[in-house]
VEXDREN-2710 file (C-alpha; in Angstrom, 1 decimal):
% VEXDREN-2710
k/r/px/py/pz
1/UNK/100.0/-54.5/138.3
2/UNK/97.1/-55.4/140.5
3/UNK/93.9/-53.7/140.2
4/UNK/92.7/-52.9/144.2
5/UNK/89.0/-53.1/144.3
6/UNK/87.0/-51.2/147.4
7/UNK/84.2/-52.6/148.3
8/UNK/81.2/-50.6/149.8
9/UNK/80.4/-50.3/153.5
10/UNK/77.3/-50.8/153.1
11/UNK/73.7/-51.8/150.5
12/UNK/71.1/-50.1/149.6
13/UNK/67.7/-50.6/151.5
14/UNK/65.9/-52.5/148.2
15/UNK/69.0/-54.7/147.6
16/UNK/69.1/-56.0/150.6
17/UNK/65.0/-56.3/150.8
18/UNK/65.2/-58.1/147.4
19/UNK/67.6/-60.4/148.2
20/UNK/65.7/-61.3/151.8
21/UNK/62.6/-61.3/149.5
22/UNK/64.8/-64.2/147.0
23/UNK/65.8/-66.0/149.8
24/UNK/63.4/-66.2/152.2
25/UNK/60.2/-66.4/150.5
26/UNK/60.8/-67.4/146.7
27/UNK/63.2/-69.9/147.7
28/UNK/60.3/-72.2/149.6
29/UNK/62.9/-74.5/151.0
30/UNK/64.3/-71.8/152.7
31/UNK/60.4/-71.2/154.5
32/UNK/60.7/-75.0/155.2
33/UNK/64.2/-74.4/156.8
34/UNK/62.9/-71.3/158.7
35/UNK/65.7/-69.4/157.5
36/UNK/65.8/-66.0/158.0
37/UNK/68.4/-63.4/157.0
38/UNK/70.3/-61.7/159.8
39/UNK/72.8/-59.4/158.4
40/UNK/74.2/-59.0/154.5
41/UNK/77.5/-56.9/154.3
42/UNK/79.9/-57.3/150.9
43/UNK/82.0/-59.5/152.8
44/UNK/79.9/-61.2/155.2
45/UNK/76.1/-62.3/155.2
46/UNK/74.5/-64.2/158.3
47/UNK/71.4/-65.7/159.0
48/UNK/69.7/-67.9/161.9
49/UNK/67.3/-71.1/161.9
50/UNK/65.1/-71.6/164.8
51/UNK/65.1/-75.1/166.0
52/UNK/61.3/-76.6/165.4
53/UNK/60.3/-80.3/165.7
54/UNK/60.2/-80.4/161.9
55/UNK/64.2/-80.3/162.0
56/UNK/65.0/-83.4/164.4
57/UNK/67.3/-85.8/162.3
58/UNK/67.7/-88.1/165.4
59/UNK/64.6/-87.9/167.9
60/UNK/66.5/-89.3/170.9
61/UNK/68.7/-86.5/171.5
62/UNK/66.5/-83.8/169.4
63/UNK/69.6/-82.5/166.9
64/UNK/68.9/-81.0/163.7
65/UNK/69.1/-83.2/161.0
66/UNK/72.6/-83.1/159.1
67/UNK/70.3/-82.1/156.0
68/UNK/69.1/-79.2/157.4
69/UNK/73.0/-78.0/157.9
70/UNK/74.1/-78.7/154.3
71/UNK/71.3/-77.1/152.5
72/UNK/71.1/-73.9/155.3
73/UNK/74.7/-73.4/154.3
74/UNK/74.4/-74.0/150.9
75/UNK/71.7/-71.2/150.9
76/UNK/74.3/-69.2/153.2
77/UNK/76.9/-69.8/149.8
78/UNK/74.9/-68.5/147.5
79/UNK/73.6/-65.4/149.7
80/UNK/77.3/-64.8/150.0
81/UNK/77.8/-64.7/146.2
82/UNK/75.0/-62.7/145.9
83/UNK/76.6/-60.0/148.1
84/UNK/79.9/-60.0/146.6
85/UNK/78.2/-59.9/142.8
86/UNK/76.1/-57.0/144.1
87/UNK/79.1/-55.2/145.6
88/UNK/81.0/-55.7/142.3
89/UNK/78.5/-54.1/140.3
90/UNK/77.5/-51.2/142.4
91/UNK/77.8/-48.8/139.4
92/UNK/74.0/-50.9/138.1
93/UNK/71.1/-50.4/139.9
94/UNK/70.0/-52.8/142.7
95/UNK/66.8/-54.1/140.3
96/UNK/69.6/-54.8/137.8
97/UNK/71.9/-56.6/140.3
98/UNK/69.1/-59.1/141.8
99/UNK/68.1/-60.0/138.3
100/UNK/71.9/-61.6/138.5
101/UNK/70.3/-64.5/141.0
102/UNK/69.1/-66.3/137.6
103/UNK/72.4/-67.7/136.3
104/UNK/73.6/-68.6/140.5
105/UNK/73.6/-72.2/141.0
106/UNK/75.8/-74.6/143.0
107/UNK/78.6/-76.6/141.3
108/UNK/80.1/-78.4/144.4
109/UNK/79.3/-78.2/148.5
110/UNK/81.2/-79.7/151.2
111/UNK/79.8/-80.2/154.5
112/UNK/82.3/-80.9/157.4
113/UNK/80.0/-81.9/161.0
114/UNK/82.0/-81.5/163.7
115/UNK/79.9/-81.5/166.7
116/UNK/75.9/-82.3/167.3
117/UNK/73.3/-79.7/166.1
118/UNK/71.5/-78.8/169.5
119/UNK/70.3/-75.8/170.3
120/UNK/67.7/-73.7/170.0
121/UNK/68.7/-72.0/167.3
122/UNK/71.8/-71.7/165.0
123/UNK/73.5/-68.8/163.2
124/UNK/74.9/-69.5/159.9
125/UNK/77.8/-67.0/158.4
126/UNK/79.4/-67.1/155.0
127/UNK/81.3/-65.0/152.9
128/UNK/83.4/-65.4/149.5
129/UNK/87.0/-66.3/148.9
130/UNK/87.1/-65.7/145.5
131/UNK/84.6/-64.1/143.1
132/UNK/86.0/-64.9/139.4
133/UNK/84.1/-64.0/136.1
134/UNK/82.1/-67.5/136.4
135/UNK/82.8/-69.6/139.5
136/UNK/82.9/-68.4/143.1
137/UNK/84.8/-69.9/146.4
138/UNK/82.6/-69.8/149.3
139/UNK/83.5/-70.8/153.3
140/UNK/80.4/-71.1/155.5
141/UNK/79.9/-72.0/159.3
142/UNK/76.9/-73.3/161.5
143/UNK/77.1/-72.5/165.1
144/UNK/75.0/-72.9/168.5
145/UNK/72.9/-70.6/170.4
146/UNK/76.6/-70.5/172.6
147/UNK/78.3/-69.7/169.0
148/UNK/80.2/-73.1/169.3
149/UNK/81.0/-74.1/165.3
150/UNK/79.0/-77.3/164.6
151/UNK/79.6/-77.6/161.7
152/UNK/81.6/-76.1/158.2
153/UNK/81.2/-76.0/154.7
154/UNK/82.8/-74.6/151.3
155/UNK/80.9/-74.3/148.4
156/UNK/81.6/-73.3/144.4
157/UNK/79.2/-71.3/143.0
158/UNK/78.5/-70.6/139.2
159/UNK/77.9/-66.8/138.7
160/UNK/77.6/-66.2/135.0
END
């Protein structure tokens, strides 16, 4: 027998602030990266990067630096996992939930860079394909301000 589970439309207001709090300011890298959080759904989070001259991995044609796309997507993987952990255990509180961050940490990451990064800003999407007891499966993409995909990644995840 397979046990359905629903997931909820939507988060509450302090989840979601907690986990942009995690993300965007206790994660410094993230600062660094100029990542901000766009959207955070169960199924779906998104988030953008504003190009700045900080990013430029190759000065002649001003594109982002491949580094900047692996660990923005990365960050976009475990954001993901965050969401689908928090939508697994709506029945705790959200305090309780975000607490769940400490044991998240990234057991493999593949990049795929399909076209150059450049734009003036990029939106990064992920979401999970598979939320076990320990290990998540994560897909993520980077795309232009014309929401071309530049590049892809997949990501496992410890969770526990």
């Amino acid at each position: 027998m397979t046990k359905t589970i629903t997931l909820p439309a939507e988060f509450e207001p302090e989840f979601i602030a907690g986990l942009k709090a995690i993300f965007e300011e206790k994660i410094v890298f993230n600062q660094v990266l100029g990542l901000k959080i766009t959207s955070v759904l169960p199924a779906r989070v998104t988030a953008r990067i504003d190009m700045k001259p900080d990013l430029v991995g190759h000065y002649s044609y001003n594109r982002i630096h491949g580094g900047v796309i692996s660990a923005g997507l990365d960050a976009m993987g475990g954001l993901a996992c965050m969401a689908a952990i928090g939508a697994r255990h709506m029945d705790e509180a959200p305090e309780q939930r975000l607490h769940r961050f400490g044991k998240l940490g990234t057991i493999d990451l593949r990049i795929d860079y399909l076209r150059p990064g450049i734009g003036s800003h990029f939106e990064l999407r992920a979401e999970v394909m598979r939320l076990g007891s320990r290990v998540a499966s994560t897909r993520m993409e980077f795309l232009g301000p014309d929401g071309k995909l530049l590049s892809c990644g997949s990501g496992a995840y410890i969770v526990s």
